[in-house]
C-alpha positions as CSV (number, residue, x, y, z in Angstrom):
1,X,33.0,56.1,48.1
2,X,32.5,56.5,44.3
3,X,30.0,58.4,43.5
4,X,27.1,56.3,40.9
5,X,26.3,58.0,37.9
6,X,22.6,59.1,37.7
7,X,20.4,57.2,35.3
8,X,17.5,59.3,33.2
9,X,14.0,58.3,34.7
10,X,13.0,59.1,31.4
11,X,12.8,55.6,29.6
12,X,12.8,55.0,25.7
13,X,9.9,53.6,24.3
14,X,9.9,51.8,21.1
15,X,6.2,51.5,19.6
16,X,5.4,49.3,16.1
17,X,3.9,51.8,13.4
18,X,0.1,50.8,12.6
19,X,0.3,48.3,9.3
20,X,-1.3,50.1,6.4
21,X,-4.5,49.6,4.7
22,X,-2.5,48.3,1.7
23,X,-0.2,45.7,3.8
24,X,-3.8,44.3,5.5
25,X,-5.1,44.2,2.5
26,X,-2.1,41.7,1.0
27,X,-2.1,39.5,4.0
28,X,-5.8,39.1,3.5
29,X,-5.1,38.4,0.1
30,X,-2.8,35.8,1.1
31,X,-5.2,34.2,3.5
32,X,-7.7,33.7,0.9
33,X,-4.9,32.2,-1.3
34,X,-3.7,29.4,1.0
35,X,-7.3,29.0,1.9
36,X,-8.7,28.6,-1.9
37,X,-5.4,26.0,-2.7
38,X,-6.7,24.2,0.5
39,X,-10.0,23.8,-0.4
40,X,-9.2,23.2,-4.3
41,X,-7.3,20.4,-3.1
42,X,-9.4,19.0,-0.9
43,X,-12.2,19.2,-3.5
44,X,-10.4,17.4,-6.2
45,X,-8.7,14.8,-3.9
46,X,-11.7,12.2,-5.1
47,X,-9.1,9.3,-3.8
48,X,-9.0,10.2,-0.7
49,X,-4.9,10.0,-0.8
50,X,-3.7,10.0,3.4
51,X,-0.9,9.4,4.3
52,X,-0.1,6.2,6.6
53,X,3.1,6.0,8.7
54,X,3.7,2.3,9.4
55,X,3.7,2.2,5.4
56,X,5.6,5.0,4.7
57,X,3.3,6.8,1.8
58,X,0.2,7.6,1.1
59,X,-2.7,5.4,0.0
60,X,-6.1,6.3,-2.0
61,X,-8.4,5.8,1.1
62,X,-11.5,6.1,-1.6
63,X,-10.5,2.2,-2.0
64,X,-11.0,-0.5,0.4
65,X,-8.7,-2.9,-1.0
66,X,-4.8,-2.7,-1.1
67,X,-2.4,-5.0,-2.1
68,X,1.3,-5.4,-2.5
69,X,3.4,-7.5,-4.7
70,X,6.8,-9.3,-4.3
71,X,9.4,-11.0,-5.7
72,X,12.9,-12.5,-4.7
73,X,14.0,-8.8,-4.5
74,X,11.9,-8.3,-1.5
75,X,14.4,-11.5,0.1
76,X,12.9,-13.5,2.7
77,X,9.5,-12.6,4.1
78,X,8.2,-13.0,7.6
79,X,4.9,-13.7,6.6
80,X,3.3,-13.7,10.4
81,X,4.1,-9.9,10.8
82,X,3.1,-9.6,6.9
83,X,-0.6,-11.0,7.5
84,X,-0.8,-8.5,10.7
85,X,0.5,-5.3,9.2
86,X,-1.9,-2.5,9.6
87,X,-1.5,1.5,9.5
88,X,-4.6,2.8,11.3
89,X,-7.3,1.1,9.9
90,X,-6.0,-0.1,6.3
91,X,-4.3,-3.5,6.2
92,X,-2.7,-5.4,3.1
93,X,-6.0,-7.3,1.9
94,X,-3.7,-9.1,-1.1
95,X,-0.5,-10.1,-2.4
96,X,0.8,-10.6,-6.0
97,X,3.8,-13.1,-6.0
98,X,6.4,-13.5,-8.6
99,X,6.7,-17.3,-10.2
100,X,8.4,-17.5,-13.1
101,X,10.2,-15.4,-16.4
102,X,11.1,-16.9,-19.2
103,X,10.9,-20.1,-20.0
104,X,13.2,-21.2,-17.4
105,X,13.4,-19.0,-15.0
106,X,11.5,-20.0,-11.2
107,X,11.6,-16.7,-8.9
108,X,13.7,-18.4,-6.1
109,X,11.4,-17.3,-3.4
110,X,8.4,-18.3,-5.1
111,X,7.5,-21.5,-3.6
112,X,8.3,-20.6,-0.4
113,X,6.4,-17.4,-0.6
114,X,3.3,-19.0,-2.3
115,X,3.0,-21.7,0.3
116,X,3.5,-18.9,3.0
117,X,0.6,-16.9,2.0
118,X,-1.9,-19.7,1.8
119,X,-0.6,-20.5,5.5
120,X,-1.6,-17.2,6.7
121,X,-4.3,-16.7,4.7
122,X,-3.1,-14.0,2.5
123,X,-5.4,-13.2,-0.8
124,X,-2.6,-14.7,-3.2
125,X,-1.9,-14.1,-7.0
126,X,1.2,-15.1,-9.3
127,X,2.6,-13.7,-12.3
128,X,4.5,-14.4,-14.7
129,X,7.5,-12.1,-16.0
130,X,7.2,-11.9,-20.1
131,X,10.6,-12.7,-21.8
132,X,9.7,-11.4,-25.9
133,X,12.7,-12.6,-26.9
134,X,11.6,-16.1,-26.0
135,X,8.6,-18.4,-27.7
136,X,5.9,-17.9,-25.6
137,X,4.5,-21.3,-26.0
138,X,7.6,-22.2,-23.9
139,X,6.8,-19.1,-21.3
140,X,3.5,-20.5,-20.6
141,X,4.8,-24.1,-19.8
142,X,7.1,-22.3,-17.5
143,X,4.3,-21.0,-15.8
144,X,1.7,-23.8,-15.8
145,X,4.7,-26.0,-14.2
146,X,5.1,-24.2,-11.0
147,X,1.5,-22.5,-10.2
148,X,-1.0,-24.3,-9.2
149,X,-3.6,-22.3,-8.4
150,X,-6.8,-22.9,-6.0
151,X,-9.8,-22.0,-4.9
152,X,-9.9,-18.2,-4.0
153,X,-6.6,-17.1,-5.8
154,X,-6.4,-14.3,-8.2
155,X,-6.2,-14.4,-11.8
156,X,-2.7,-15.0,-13.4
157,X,-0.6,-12.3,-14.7
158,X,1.4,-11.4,-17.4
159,X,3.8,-8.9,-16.7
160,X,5.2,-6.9,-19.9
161,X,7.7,-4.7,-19.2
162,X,10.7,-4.7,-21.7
163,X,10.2,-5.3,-25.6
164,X,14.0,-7.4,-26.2
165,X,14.5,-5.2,-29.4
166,X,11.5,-7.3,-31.0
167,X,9.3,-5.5,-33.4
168,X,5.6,-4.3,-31.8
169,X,3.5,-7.1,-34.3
170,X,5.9,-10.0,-32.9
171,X,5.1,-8.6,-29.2
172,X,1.5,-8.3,-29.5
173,X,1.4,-12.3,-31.5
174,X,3.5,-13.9,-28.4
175,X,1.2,-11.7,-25.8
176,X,-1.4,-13.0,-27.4
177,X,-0.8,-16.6,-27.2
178,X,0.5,-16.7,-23.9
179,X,-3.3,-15.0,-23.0
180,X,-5.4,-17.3,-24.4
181,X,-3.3,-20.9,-23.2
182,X,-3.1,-19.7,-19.8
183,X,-6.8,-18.7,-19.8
184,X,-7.6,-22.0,-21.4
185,X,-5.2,-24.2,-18.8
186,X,-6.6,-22.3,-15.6
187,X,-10.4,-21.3,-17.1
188,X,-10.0,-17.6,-16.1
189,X,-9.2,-14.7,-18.0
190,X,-5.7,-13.4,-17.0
191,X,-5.0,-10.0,-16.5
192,X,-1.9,-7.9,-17.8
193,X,0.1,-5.8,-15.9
194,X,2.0,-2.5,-17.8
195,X,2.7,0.7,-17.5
196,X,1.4,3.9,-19.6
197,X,3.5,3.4,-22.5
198,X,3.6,0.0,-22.8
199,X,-0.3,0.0,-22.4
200,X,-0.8,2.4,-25.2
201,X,1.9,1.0,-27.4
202,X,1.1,-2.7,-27.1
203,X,-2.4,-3.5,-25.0
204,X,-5.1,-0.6,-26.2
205,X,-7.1,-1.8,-29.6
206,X,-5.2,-5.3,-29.3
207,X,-6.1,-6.3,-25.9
208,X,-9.2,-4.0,-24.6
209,X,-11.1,-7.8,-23.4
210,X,-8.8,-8.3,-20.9
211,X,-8.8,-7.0,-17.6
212,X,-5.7,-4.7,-17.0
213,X,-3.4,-3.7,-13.9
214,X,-1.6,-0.1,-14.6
215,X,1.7,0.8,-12.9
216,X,1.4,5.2,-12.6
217,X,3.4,6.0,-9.9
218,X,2.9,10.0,-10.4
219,X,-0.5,9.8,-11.4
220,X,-3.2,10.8,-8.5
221,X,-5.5,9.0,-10.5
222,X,-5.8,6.5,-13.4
223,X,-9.4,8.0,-14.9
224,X,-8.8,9.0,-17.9
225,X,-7.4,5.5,-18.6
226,X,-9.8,3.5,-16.7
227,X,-12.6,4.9,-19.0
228,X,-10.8,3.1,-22.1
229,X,-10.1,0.2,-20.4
230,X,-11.2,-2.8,-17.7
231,X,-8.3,-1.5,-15.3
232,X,-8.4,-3.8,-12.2
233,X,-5.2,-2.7,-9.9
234,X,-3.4,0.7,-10.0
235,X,0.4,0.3,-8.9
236,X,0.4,3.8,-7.1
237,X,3.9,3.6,-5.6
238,X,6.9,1.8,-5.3
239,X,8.7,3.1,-2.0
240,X,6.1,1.5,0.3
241,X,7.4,-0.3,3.4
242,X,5.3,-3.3,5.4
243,X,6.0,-5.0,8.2
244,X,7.5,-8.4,7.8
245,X,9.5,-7.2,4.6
246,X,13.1,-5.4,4.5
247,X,13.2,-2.7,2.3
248,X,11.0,-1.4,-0.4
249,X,7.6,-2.9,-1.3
250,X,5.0,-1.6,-4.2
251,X,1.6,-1.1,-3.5
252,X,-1.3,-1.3,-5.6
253,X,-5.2,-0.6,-5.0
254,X,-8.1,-2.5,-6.7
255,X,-10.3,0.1,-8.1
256,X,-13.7,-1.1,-8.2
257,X,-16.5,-2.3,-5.3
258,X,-15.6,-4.9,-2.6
259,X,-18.5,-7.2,-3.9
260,X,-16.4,-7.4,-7.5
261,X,-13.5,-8.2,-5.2
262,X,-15.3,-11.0,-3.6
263,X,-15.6,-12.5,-7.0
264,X,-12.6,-12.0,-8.8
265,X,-11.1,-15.1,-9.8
266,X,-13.9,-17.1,-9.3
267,X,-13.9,-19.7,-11.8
């Protein structure tokens, strides 16, 4: 037989070294640090911002009422799973539809999408998509010629988001005009939709009666504008999702009580 080779009984022990005072003293340090972001965050988080999953981003749950809008972009909408679309507890209370831009221009899914929200009964706005290159008196009979608006819909909108090369006076005159025919046609004030720069460069000291809707997509909150201004939506993001709708989606939040909600648009 072969003979086994002996094995020591005595057996090697490996043992951790005691941490220093000064290494305890960094991870405390480091404890109070994640701790103190924590809490600083969670103190000046005054929107409540959560993230929801079936949306796919985060919403300022200090709001109760959140909206999307759409266009032809957005291609055809099934508006059943639209109406039902929830994440937790927060739904899609409202929907801003594209109608027209230009003077001729009809969004092609307007009609369809317009008569679809009525028939699930879908809060329901349109806007209109501001062409400065073209007389507004013509933009506004664009409008007038496809919306027709009814009880319980939301104000009209202009959307101004490209300047065609025309000079800021020119801008602000056709703006202007389209505002007060529109108000005068439907007998509510409508509102205007832009983002920061166009809001300081063509709405603030030209515009400040009418009610606003601000796109601010990294803003965590629109404050420090609100406080100059009537702002009644915030578009927070544009890489929502919602159920009914293929691809992308913005959504927006109305920023003021649920009894102002009620009676927006009332005429």
């Amino acid at each position: 037989m072969v003979k086994k080779k002996s094995r020591s009984s005595a057996v090697k022990r490996n043992y951790l070294k005691p941490l220093p005072p000064k290494g305890w003293a960094i991870i405390g340090l480091a404890i109070a640090l994640i701790a103190g972001i924590i809490w600083w965050r969670d103190k000046n988080d005054e929107n409540q911002w959560e993230f929801m999953s079936k949306f796919g981003i985060k919403l300022p749950l200090r709001y109760a009422v959140h909206g999307i809008d759409i266009s032809h972009h957005n291609a055809k909408i099934n508006w059943d799973k639209l109406k039902n679309a929830r994440s937790e507890d927060v739904g899609i209370d409202f929907v801003y539809i594209k109608a027209t831009e230009g003077a001729t221009h009809l969004d092609r899914q307007f009609k369809r999408n317009w008569s679809e929200a009525k028939r699930v009964g879908m809060k329901r706005g349109a806007y209109h998509f501001y062409n400065p290159r073209v007389m507004s008196d013509r933009q506004v009979q664009n409008f007038i010629g496809q919306v027709r608006m009814e009880p319980g819909d939301l104000p009209p909108v202009l959307d101004l988001e490209v300047n065609g090369g025309k000079p800021d006076d020119i801008i602000v005159k056709g703006v202007r005009n389209w505002l007060e025919l529109i108000e005068r046609h439907y007998g509510v004030k409508p509102i205007i939709y832009v983002n920061e720069h166009y809001y300081k460069k063509y709405i603030a000291g030209n515009f400040d009666e009418y009610p606003l809707w601000l796109a601010g997509y990294s803003r965590t909150h629109l404050n420090d504008l609100a406080a100059d201004a009537h702002v009644l939506f915030w578009q927070h993001s544009e890489k929502g999702w919602a159920d009914g709708i293929r691809g992308f989606v913005d959504y927006n939040v109305f920023l003021h009580e649920r009894t102002e909600w009620e009676a927006l648009g009332e005429q």
